[in-house]
py3Dmol code that shows the C-alpha trace and the ligand (Angstrom):
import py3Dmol

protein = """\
ATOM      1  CA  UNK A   1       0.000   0.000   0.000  1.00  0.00           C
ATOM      2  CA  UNK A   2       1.334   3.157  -1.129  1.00  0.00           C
ATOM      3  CA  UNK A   3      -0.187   5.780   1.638  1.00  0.00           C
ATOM      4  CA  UNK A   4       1.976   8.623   0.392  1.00  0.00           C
ATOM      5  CA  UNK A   5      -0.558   7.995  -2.748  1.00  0.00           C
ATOM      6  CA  UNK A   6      -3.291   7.765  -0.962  1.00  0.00           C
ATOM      7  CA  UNK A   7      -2.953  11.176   0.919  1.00  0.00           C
ATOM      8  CA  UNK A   8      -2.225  12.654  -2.061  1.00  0.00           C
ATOM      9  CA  UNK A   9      -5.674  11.297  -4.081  1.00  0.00           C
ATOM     10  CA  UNK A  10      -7.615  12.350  -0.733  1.00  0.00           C
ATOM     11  CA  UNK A  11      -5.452  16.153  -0.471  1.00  0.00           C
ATOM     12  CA  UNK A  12      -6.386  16.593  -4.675  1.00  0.00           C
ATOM     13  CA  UNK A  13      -9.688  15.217  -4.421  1.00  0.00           C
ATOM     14  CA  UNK A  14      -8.960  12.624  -7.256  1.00  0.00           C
ATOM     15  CA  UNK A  15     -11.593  10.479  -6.427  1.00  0.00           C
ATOM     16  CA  UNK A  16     -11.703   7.667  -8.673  1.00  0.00           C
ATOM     17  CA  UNK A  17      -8.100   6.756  -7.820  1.00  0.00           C
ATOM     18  CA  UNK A  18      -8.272   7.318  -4.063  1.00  0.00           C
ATOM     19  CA  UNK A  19     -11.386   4.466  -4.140  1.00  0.00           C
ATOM     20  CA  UNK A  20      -8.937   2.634  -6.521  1.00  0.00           C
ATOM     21  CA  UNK A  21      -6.780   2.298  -3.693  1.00  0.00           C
ATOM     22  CA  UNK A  22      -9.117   1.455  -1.161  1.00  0.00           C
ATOM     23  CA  UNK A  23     -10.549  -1.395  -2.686  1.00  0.00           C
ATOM     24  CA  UNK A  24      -7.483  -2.400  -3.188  1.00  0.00           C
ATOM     25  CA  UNK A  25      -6.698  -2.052   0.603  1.00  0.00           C
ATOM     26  CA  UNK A  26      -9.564  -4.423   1.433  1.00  0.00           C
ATOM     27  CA  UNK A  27      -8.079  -7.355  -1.726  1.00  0.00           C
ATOM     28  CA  UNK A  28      -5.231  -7.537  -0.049  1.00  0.00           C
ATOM     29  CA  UNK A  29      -6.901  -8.775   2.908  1.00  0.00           C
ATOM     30  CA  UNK A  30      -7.974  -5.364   4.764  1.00  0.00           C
ATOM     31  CA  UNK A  31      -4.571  -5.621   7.439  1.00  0.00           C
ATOM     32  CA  UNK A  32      -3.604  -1.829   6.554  1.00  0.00           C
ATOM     33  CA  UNK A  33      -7.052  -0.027   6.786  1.00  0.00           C
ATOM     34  CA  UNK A  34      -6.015   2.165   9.846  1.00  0.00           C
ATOM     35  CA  UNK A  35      -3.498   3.231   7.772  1.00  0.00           C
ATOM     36  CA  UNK A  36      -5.561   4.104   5.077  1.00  0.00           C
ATOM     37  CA  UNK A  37      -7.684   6.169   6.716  1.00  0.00           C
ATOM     38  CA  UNK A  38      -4.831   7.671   8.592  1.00  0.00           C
ATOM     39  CA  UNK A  39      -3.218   9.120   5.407  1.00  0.00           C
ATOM     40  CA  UNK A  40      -6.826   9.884   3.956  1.00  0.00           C
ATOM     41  CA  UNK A  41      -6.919  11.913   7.438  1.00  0.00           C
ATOM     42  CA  UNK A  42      -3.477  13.662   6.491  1.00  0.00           C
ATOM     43  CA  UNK A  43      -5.210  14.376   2.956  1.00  0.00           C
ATOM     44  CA  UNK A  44      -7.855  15.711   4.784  1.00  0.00           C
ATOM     45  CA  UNK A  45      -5.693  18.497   6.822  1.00  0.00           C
ATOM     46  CA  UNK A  46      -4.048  19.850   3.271  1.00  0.00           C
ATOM     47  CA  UNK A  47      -7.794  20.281   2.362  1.00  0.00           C
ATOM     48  CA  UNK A  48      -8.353  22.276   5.262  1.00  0.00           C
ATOM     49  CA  UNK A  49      -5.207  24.196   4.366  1.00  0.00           C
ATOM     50  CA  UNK A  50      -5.555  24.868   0.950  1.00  0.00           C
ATOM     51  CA  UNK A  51      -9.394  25.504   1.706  1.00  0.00           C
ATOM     52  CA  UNK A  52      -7.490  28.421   4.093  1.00  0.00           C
ATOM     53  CA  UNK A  53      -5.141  29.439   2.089  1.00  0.00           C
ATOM     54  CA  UNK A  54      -8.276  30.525  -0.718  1.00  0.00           C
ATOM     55  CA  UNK A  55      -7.114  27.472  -3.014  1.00  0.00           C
ATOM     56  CA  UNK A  56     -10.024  25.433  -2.417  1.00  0.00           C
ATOM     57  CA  UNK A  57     -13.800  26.987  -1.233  1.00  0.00           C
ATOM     58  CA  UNK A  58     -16.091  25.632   0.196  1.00  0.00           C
ATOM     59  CA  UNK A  59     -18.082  22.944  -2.495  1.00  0.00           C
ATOM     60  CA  UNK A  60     -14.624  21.849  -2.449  1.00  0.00           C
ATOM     61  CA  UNK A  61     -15.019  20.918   1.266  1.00  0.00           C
ATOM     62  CA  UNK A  62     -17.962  19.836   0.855  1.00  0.00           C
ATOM     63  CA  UNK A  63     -16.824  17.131  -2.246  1.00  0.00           C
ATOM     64  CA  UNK A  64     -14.238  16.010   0.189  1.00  0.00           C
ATOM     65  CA  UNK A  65     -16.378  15.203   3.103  1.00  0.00           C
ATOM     66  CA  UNK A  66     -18.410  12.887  -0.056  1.00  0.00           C
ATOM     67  CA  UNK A  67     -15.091  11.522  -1.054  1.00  0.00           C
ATOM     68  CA  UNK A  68     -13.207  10.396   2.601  1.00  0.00           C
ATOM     69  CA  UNK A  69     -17.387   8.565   3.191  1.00  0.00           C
ATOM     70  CA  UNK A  70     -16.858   7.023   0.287  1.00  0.00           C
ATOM     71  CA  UNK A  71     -13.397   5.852   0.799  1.00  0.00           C
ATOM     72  CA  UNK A  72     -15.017   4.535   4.571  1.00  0.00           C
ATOM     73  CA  UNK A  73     -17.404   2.853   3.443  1.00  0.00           C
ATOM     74  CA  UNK A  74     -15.084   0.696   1.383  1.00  0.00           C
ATOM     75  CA  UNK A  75     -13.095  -0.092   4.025  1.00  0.00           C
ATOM     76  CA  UNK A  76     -15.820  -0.451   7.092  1.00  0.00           C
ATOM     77  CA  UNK A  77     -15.631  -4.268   6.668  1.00  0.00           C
ATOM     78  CA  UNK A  78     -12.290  -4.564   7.721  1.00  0.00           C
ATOM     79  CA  UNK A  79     -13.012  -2.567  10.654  1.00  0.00           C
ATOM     80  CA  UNK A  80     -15.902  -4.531  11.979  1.00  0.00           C
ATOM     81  CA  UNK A  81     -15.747  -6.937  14.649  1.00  0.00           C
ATOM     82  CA  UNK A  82     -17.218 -10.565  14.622  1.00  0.00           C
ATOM     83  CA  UNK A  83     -20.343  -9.217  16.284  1.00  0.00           C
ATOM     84  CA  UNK A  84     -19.973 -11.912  19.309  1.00  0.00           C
ATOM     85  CA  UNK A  85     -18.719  -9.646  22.172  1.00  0.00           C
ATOM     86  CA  UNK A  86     -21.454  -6.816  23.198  1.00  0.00           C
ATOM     87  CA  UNK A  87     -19.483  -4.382  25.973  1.00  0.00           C
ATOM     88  CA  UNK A  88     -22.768  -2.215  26.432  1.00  0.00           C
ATOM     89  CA  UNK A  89     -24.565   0.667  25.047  1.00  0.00           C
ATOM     90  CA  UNK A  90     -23.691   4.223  24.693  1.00  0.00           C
ATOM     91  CA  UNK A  91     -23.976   7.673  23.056  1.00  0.00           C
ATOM     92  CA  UNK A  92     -21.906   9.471  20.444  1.00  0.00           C
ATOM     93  CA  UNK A  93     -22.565  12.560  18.617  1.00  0.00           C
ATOM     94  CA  UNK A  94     -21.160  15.626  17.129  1.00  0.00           C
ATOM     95  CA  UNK A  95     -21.534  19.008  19.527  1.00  0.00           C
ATOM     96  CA  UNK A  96     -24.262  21.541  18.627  1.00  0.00           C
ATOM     97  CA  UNK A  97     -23.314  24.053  16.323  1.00  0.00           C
ATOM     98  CA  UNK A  98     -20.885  21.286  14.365  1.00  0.00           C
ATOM     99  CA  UNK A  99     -22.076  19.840  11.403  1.00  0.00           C
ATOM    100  CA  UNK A 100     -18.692  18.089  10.817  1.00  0.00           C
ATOM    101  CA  UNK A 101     -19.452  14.092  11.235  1.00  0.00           C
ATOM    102  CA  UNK A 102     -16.608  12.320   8.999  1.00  0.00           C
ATOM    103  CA  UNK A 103     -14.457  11.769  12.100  1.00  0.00           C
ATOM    104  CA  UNK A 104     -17.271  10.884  14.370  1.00  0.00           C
ATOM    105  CA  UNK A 105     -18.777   8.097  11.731  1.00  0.00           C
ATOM    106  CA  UNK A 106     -14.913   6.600  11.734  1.00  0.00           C
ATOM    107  CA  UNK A 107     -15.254   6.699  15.988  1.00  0.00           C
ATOM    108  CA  UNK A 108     -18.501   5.154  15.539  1.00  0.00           C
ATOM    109  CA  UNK A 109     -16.901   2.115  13.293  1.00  0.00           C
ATOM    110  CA  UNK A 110     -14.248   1.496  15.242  1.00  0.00           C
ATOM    111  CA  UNK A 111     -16.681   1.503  18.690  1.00  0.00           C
ATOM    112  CA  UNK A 112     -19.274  -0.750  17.103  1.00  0.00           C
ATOM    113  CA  UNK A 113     -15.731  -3.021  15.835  1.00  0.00           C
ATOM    114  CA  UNK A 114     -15.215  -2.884  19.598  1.00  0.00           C
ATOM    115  CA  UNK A 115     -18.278  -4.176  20.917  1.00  0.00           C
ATOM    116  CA  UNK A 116     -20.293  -1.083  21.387  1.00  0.00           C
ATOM    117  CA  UNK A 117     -24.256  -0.724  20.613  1.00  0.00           C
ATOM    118  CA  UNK A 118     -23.164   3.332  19.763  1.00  0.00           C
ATOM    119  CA  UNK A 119     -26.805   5.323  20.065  1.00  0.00           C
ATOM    120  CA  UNK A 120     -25.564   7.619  17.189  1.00  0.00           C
ATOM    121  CA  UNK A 121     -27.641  11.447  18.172  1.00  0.00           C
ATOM    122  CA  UNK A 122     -25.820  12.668  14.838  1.00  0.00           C
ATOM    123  CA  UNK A 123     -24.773  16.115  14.315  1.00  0.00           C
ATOM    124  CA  UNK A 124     -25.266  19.711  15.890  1.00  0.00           C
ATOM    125  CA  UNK A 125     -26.966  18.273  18.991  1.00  0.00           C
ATOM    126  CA  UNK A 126     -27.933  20.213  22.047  1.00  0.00           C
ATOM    127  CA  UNK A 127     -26.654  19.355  25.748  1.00  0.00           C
ATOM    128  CA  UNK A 128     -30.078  18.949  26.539  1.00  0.00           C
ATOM    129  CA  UNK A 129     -30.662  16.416  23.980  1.00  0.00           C
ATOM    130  CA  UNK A 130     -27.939  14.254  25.175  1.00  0.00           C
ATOM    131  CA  UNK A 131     -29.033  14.591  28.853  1.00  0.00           C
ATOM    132  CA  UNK A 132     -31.977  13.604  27.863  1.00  0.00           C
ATOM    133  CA  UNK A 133     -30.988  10.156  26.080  1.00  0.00           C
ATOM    134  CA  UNK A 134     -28.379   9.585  28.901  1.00  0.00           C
ATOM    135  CA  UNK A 135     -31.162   9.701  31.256  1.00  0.00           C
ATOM    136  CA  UNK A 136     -33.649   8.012  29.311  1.00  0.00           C
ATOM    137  CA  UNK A 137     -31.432   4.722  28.296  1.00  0.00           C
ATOM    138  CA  UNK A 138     -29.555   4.765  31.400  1.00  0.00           C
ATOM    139  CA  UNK A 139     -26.460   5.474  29.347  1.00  0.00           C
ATOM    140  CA  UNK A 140     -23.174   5.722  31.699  1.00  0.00           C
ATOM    141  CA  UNK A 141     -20.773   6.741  28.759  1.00  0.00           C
ATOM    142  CA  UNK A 142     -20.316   9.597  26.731  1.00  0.00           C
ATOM    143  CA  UNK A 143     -18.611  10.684  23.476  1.00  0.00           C
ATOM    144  CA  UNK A 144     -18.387  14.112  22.389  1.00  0.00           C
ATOM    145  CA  UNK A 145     -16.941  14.556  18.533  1.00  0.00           C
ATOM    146  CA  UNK A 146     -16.042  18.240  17.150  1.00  0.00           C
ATOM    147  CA  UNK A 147     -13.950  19.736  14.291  1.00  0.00           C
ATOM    148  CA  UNK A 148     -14.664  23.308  14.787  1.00  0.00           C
ATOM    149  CA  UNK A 149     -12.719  25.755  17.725  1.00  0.00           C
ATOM    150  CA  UNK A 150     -16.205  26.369  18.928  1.00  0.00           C
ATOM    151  CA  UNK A 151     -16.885  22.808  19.188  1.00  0.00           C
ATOM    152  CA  UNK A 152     -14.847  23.433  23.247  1.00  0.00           C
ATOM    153  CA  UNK A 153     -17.639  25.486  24.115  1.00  0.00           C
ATOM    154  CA  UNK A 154     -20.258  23.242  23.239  1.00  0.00           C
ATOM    155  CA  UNK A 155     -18.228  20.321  24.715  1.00  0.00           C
ATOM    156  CA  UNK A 156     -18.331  22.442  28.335  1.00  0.00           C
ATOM    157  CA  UNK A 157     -22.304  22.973  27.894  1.00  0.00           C
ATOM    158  CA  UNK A 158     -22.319  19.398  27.397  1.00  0.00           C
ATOM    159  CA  UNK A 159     -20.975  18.413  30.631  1.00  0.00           C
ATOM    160  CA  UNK A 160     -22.218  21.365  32.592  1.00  0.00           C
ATOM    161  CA  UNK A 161     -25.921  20.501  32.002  1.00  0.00           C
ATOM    162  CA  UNK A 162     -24.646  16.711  33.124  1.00  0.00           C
ATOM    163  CA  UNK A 163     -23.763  18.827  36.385  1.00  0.00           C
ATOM    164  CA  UNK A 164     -27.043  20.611  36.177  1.00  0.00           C
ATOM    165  CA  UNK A 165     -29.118  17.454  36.028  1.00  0.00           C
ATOM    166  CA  UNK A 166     -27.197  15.618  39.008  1.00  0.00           C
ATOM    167  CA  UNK A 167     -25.720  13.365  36.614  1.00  0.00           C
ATOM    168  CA  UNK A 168     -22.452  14.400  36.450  1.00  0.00           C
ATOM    169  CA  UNK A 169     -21.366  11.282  38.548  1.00  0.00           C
ATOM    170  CA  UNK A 170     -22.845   8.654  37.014  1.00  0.00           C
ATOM    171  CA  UNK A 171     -21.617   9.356  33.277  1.00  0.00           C
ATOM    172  CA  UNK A 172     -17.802   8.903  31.849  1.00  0.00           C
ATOM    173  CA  UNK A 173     -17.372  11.282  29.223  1.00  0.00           C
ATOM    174  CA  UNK A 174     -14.740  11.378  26.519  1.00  0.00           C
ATOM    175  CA  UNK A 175     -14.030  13.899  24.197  1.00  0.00           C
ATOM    176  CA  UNK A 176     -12.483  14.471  21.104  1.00  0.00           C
ATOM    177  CA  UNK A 177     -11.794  15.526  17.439  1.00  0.00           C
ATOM    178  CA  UNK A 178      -9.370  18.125  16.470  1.00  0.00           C
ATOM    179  CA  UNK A 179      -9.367  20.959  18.268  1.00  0.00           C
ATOM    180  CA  UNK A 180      -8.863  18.693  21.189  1.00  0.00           C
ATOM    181  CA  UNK A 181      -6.293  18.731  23.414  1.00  0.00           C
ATOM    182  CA  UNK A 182      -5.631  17.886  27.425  1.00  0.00           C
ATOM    183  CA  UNK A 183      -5.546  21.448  27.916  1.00  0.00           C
ATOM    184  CA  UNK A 184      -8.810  21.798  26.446  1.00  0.00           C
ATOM    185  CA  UNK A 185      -9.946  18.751  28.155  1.00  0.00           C
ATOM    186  CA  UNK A 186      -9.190  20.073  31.467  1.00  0.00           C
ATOM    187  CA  UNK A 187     -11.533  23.143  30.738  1.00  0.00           C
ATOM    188  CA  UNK A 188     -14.720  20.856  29.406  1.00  0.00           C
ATOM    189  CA  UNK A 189     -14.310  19.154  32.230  1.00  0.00           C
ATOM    190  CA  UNK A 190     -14.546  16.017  30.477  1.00  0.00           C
ATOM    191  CA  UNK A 191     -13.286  12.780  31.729  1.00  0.00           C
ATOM    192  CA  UNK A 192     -10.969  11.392  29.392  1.00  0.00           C
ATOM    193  CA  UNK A 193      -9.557  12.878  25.527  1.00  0.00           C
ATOM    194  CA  UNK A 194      -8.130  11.250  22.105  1.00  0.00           C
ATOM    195  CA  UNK A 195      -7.170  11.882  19.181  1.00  0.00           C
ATOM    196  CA  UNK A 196      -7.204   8.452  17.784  1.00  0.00           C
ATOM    197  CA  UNK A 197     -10.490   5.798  17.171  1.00  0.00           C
ATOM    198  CA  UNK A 198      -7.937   3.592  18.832  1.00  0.00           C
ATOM    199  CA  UNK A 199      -7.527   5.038  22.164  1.00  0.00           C
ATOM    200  CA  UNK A 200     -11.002   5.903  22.393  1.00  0.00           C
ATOM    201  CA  UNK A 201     -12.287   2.502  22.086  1.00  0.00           C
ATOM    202  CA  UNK A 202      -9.588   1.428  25.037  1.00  0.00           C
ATOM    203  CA  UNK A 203     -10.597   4.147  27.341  1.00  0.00           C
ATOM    204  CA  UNK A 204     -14.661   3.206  26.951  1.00  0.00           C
ATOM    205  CA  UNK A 205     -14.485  -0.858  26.996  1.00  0.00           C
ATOM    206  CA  UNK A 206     -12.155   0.348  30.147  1.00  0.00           C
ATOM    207  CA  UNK A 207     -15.033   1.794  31.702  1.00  0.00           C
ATOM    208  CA  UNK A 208     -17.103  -0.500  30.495  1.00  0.00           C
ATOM    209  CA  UNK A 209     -15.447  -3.133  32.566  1.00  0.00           C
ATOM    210  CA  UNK A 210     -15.263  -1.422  35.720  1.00  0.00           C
TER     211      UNK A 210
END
"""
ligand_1 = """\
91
B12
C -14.816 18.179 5.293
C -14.892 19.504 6.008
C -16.122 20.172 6.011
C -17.405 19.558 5.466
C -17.923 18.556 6.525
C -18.626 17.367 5.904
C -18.994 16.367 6.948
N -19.988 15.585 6.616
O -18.399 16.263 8.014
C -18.352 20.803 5.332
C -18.274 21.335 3.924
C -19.816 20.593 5.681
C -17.657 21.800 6.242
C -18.270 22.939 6.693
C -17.616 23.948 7.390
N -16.313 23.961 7.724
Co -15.147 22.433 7.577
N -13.743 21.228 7.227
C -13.736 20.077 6.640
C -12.275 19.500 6.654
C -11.648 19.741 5.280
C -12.122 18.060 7.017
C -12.771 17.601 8.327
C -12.697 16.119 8.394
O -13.640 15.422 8.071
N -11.490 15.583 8.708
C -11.216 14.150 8.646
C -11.675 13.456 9.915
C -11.416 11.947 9.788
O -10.873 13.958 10.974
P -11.487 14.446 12.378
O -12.823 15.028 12.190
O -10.450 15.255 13.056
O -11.706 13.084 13.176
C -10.649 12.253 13.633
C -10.141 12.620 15.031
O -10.286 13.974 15.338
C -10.876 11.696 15.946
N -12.180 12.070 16.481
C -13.200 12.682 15.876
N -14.265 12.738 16.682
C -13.924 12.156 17.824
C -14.666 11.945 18.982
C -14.075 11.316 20.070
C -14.859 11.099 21.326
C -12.720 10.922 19.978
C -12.072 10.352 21.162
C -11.990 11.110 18.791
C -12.595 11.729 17.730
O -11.061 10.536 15.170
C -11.222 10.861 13.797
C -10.549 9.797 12.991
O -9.168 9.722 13.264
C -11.631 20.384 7.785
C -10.133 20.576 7.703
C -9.376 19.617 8.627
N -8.128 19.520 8.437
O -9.927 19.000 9.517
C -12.440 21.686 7.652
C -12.592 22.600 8.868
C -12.840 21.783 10.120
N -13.769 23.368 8.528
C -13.692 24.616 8.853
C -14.686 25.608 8.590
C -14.291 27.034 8.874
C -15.954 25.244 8.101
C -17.137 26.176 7.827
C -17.353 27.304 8.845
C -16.954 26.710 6.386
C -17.917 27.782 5.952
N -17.342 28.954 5.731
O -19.081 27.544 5.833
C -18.316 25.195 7.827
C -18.878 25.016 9.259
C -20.120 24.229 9.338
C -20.407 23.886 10.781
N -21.213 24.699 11.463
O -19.925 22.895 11.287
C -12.376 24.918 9.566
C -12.576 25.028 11.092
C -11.844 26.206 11.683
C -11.938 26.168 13.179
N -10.799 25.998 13.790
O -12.978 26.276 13.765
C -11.488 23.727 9.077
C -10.372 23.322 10.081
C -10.887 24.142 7.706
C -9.889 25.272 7.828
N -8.611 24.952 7.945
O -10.279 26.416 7.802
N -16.366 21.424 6.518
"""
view = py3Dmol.view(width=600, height=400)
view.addModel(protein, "pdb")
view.setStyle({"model": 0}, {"cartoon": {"style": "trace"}})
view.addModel(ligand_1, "xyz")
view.setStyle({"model": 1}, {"stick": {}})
view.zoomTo()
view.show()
C-alpha cells in the first residue's frame, strides 16, 4: 500500500483513484485499513489548508467530506468486529453548532468493531438532547466529537448541564476531534480525551469493565 498515494488522491480530491486504492486495501486482505484512513486523514488536513489558504472553497469541502465517506465505506468491513462480544450501550454525537461528522462516523466504526451498541444522536446536537438520552437509556458513557474551535464550548455545555441534572457522577465522558487537546480537556471538564479511534475505544471498553 502506497499511503503517500493515498494522501495525495484524498489532499487533490482525485476520487476515482483514491477508491482505486481502497478497494485495493480491502483485496489484499484489509490488514492496513487504519493506515488508510490515517493518510486519507493527512489528505484531509491539506484540504483544510488549501481551503485556508483561498485554493479550495467551500463545495470543495464539501466534495471532500463525499469523497473520505466514500473511501469509509469501502473499508468499514475490515473494521468490523465478529459481532460476538457486546461491551454495552452508549452515546456518540457531534456538539451543537458542528455539522462536521466524517471523524465521528470513523469513531462510531471502530466503537461498534469494539463491541459497542453506539446510540448515534448525529450532528449539531444540544446538551439537553444528550441529557436527555443519557437519562432516558440509562447510558453511563459519553462521546463528544467536534472539528470546529467552537466545538470546546459546546463540549463544556455538554458536561455542565450533566452537572445541572445531578448526573455528572454517574456518566464517563470522553471527548475528542481536532481541536482537542488535554488542555482543552481540562476546561470541558470532560473525563478522558483522544485523538485516535484507537484510544477511544480502550478508554470506553475500560469503563465499560469497571
Ligand atoms: C470536510 C470539512 C467540512 C465539510 C464537513 C462534511 C462532513 N460531513 O463532516 C463541510 C463542507 C460541511 C464543512 C463545513 C464547514 N467547515 Co469544515 N472542514 C472540513 C475538513 C476539510 C475536514 C474535516 C474532516 O472530516 N477531517 C477528517 C476526519 C477523519 O478527521 P477528524 O474530524 O479530526 O476526526 C478524527 C479525530 O479527530 C478523531 N475524532 C473525531 N471525533 C472524535 C470523537 C471522540 C470522542 C474521539 C475520542 C476522537 C474523535 O477521530 C477521527 C478519525 O481519526 C476540515 C479541515 C481539517 N483539516 O480537519 C475543515 C474545517 C474543520 N472546517 C472549517 C470551517 C471554517 C468550516 C465552515 C465554517 C466553512 C464555511 N465557511 O461555511 C463550515 C462550518 C459548518 C459547521 N457549522 O460545522 C475549519 C474550522 C476552523 C476552526 N478551527 O474552527 C477547518 C479546520 C478548515 C480550515 N482549515 O479552515 N467542513
Amino acid at each position: 500500500m502506497d499511503t503517500k498515494a493515498i494522501l495525495d488522491a484524498m489532499a487533490d480530491l482525485e476520487e476515482d483513484e483514491l477508491m482505486e486504492m481502497m478497494q485495493e486495501v480491502m483485496d489484499n486482505g484489509g490488514a492496513d485499513v487504519n493506515d488508510a484512513l490515517d493518510a486519507c486523514q493527512e489528505g484531509m488536513k491539506i484540504v483544510g489548508e488549501r481551503f485556508e489558504e483561498g485554493e479550495y472553497f467551500v463545495g470543495d469541502l464539501i466534495y471532500a467530506g463525499e469523497i473520505l465517506t466514500a473511501a469509509m465505506e469501502i473499508v468499514k468491513p475490515a473494521l468490523s468486529g465478529d459481532g460476538s462480544q457486546s461491551v454495552g450501550k452508549m452515546i456518540l454525537c457531534t456538539v451543537k453548532d458542528d455539522l462536521h461528522d466524517i471523524g465521528k462516523n470513523i469513531v462510531r466504526a471502530m466503537l461498534e468493531a469494539g463491541g459497542f451498541e453506539v446510540i448515534d444522536l448525529g450532528i449539531d446536537v444540544p446538551p439537553e438532547k444528550i441529557v436527555e438520552t443519557a437519562k432516558a437509556e440509562g447510558i453511563k458513557i459519553i462521546a463528544l466529537s467536534g472539528v470546529l474551535t467552537l466545538a470546546i464550548d459546546s463540549m463544556k455545555a455538554t458536561v455542565d448541564a450533566f452537572k445541572a441534572a445531578g448526573m455528572r457522577d454517574d456518566v464517563k465522558i470522553i471527548v475528542g476531534g481536532a481541536p482537542v487537546s488535554e488542555a482543552a480537556c481540562a476546561t470541558i471538564g470532560a473525563d478522558e480525551w483522544a485523538y485516535s479511534p484507537k484510544k477511544t475505544v480502550t478508554v470506553c471498553q475500560g469503563w465499560a469493565a469497571s
